[in-house]
C-alpha distance (Angstrom), angle and dihedral (degrees) to the residues before:
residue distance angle dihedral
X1 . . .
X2 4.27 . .
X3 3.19 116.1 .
X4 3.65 102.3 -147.3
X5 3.98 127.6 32.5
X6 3.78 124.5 174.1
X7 3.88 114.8 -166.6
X8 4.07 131.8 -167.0
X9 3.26 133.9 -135.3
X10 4.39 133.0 176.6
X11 3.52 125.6 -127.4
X12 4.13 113.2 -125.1
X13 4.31 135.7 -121.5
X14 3.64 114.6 -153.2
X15 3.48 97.9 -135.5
X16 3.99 90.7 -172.1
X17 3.86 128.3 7.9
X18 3.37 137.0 -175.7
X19 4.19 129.1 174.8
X20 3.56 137.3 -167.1
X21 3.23 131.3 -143.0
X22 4.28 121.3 -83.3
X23 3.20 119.4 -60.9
X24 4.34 128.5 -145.1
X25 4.10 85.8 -90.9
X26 3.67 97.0 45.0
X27 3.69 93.5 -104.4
X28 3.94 127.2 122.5
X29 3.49 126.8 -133.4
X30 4.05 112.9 -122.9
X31 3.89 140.7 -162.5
X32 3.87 103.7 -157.3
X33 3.53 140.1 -179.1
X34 3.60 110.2 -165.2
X35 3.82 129.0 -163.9
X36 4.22 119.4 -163.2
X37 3.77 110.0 -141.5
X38 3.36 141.1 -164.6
X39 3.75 105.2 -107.5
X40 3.75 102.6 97.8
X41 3.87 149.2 -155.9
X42 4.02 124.2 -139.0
X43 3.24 123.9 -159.6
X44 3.66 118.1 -179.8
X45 4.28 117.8 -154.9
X46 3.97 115.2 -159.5
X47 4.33 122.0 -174.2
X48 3.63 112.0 -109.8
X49 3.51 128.8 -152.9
X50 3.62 91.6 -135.1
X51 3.99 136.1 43.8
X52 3.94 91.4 -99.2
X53 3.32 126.3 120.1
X54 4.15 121.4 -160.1
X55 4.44 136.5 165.5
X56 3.15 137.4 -163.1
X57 3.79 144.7 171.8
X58 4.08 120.7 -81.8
X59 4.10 96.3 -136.8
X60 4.25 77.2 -134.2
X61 4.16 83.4 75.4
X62 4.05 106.6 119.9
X63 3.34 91.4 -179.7
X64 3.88 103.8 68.8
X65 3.78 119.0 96.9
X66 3.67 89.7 178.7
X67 3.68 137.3 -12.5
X68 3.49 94.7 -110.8
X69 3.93 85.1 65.8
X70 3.53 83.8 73.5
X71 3.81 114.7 40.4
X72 4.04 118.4 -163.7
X73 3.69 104.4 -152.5
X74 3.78 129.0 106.6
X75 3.51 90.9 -69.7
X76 3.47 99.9 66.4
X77 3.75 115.9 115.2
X78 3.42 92.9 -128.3
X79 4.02 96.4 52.9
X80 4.30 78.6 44.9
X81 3.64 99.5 56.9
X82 4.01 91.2 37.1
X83 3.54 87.8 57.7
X84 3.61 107.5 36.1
X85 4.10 83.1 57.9
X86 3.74 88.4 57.1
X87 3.60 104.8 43.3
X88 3.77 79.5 42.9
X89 3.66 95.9 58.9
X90 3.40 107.7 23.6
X91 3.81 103.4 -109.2
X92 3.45 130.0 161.3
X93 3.47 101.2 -165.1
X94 3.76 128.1 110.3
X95 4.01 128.1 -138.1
X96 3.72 135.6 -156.1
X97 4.10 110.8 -152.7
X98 3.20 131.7 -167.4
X99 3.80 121.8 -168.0
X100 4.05 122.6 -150.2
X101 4.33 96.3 -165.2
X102 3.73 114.0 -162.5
X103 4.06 95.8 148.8
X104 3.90 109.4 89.4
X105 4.11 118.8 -100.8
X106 3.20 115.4 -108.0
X107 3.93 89.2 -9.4
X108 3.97 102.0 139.7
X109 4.00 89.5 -110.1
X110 4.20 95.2 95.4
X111 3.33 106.1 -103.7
X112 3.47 111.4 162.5
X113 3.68 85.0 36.3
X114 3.52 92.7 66.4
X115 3.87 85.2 48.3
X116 3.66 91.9 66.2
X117 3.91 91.3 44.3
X118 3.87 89.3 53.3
X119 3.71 87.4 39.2
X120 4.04 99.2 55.5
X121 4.25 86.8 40.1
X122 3.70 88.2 60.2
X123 3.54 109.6 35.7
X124 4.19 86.5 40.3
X125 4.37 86.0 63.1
X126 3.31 95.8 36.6
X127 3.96 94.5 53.3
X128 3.76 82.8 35.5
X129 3.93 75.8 -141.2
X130 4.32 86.2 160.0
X131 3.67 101.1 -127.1
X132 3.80 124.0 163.0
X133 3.18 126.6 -133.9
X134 3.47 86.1 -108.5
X135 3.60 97.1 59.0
X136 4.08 89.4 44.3
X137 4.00 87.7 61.9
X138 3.65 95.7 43.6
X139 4.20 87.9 50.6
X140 3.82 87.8 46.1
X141 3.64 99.6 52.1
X142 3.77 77.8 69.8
X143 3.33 92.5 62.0
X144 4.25 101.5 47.5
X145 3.19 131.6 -40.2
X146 3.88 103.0 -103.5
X147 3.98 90.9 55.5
X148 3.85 93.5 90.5
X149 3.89 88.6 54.5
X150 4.09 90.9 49.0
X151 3.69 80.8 59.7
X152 3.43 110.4 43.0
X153 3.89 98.6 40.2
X154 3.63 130.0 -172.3
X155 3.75 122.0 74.9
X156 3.81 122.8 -40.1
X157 3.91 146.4 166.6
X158 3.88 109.8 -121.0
X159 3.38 122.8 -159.8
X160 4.12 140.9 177.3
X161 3.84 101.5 22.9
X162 4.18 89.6 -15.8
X163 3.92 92.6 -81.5
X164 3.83 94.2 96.9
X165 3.68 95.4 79.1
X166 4.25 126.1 -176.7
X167 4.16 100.0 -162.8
X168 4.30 111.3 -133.1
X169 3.61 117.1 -136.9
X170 4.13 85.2 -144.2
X171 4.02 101.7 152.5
X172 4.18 89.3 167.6
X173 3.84 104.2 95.0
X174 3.83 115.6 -144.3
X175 3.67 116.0 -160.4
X176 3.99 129.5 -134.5
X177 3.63 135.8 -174.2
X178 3.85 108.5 -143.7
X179 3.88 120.4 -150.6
X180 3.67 105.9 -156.8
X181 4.12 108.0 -159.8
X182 4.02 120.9 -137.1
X183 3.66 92.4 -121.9
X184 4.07 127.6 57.5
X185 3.93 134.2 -137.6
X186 3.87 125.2 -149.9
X187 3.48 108.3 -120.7
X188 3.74 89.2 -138.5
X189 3.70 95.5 57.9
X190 3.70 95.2 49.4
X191 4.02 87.7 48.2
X192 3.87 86.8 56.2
X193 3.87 92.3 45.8
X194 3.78 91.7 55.7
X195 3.84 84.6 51.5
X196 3.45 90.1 52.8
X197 3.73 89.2 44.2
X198 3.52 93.7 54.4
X199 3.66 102.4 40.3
X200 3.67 106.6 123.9
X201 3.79 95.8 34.0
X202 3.49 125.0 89.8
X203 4.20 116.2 -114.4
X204 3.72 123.4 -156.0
X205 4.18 112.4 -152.5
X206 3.74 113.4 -114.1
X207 3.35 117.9 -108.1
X208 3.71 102.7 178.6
X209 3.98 151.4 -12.3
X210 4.22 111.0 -89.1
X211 3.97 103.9 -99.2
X212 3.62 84.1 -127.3
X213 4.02 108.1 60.5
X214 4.02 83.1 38.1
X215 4.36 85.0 54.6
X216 3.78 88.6 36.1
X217 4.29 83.2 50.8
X218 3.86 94.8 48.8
X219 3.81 102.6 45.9
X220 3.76 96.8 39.0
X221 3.25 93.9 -116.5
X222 3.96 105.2 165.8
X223 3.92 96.3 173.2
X224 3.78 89.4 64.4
X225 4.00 98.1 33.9
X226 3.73 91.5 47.4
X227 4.32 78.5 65.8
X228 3.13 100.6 39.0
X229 3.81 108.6 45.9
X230 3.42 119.0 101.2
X231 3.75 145.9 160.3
X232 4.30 122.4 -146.2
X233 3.55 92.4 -164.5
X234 3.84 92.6 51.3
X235 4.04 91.4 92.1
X236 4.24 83.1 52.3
X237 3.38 89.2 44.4
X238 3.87 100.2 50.0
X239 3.77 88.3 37.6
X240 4.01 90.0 66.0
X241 3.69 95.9 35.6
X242 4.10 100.9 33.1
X243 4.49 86.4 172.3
X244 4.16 81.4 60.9
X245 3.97 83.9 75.3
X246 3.59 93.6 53.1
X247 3.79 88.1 55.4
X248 3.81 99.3 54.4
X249 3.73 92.2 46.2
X250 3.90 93.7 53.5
X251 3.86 77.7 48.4
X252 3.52 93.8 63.5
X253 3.47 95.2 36.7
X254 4.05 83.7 63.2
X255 3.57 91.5 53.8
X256 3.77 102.4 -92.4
X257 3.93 98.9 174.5
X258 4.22 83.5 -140.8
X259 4.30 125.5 -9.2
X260 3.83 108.2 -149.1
X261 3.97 126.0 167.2
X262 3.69 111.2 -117.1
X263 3.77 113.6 -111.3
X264 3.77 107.2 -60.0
X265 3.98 94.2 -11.1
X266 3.23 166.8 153.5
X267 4.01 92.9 -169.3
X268 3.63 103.8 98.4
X269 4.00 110.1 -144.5
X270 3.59 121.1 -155.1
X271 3.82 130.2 -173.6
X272 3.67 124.7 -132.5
X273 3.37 134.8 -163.6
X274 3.87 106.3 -117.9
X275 3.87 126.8 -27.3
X276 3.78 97.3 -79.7
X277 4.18 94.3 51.4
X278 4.40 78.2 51.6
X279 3.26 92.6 52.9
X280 4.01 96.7 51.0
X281 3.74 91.7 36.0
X282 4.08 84.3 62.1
X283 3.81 96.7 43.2
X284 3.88 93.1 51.5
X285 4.04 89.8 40.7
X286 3.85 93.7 43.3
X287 4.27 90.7 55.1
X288 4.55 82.0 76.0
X289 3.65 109.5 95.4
X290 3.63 111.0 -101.0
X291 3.49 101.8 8.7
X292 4.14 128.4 127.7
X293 3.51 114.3 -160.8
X294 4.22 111.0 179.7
X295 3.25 112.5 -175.9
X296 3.90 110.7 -142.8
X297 3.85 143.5 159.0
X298 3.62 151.7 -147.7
X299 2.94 160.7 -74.9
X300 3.84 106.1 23.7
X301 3.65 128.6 165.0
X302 3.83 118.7 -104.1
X303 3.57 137.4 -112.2
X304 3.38 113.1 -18.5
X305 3.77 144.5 144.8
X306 3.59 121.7 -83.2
């Protein structure tokens, strides 16, 4: 049995993303197409002595404005997942984690989703408590619904609330620059804005991903993908964060092939041509005041152990 474990898992872009309108529960029905990158969350699992489980914040975390960004009481999705796995399996075990953030809070590129992913991975070897991984997305869907794709990585249609997912075989990388903002937005508030948005209109549920951004996805095709990505919960998005508009345009004024909001937001994605055109995309970008600009791609595999 090891006594320590630390696991990995990659934050997401939603390189295309349409939403229905509310369900009953409050949810939304989605047709995803999600992209693992390489900007990653570690989560470190050490044996306790005890049955307790406790996290905290690796001072290496680049992602933290402020520590109140990332709460450590029981509500924490890392405490969560950590003890839905051992309520789940029986263990009696206790954990100490510690979590090294580098994906933006409450940026729209899953985050704390990829927490839980890392978080189950970890705690699931350490415990040797034999899940698959399988089992590990099932118990994460519990959790939110991105925390099956943190585990299973790659590329991958998602459907129903984004927990129905259809793996890609997409070996062609495509490479991003991500331009995480200073502030955050709460997924559920921008969800209810586009509701409010969209409140006299009539909103078909999606069924599925267009053949042709999931083709453009798989054979790296950034001509195509650069017209076919898209984002409904941009017009949310820029409605509660109006200067996020600014950003995207000076995007494509840089030469940003497309500039898409990430999921629910207020990280900006922008598509590049190949890793080199990335790379001068986030020098030019980073020269603003204030401004990040990472330049990442995908796919990458999902939560594993590191």
């Amino acid at each position: 049995m090891r006594d320590a474990v630390t696991a990995r898992a990659p934050g997401k872009i939603n390189v295309h993303l349409r939403v229905g309108p509310p369900r009953p529960d409050g949810y939304h029905d989605v047709a995803s197409l999600y992209l693992a990158v390489d900007l990653y969350e570690d989560v470190s699992a050490a044996l306790r002595e005890d049955d307790g489980i406790t996290v905290r914040l690796d001072e290496d975390s680049t992602a933290v404005r402020d520590p109140e960004d990332f709460p450590l009481g029981p509500d924490n999705l890392v405490i969560r997942a950590a003890t839905l796995l051992a309520r789940h399996t029986g263990t009696e075990r206790g954990v100490d984690l510690t979590v090294t953030k580098r994906v933006p809070i409450a940026g729209g590129m899953g985050g704390g989703s990829a927490d839980a992913a890392a978080t189950l991975v970890a705690c699931n070897a350490l415990w040797e408590t034999g899940l698959n991984r399988e089992q590990l997305c099932e118990l994460g869907s519990q959790l939110g619904a991105d925390v099956p794709f943190a585990i299973t990585g790659g590329a991958a249609v998602g459907l129903g609330v984004g927990d129905r997912l259809s793996p890609l075989l997409a070996r062609e990388r495509t490479h991003w620059v991500v331009l995480p903002a200073s502030y955050g937005l709460s997924t559920p508030q921008v969800f209810a804005q586009l509701d409010a948005l969209r409140a006299d209109r009539d909103v078909d549920t999606p069924t599925e991903v267009d053949s042709a951004v999931v083709h453009a996805l798989v054979h790296g095709d950034t001509d195509a993908l650069a017209r076919l990505a898209a984002n409904d919960l941009a017009p949310a998005a820029l409605s509660l964060a109006p200067e996020l508009g600014a950003v995207l345009d000076e995007a494509r004024t840089a030469g940003a092939l497309a500039a898409i909001v990430s999921g629910s937001g207020p990280t900006a994605a922008l598509l590049a041509a190949d890793p080199v055109h990335a790379e001068e995309l986030a020098v030019q970008l980073a020269d603003a005041p204030g401004v990040a600009a990472l330049p990442v791609h995908g796919p990458v595999r999902g939560a594993a152990l590191i």
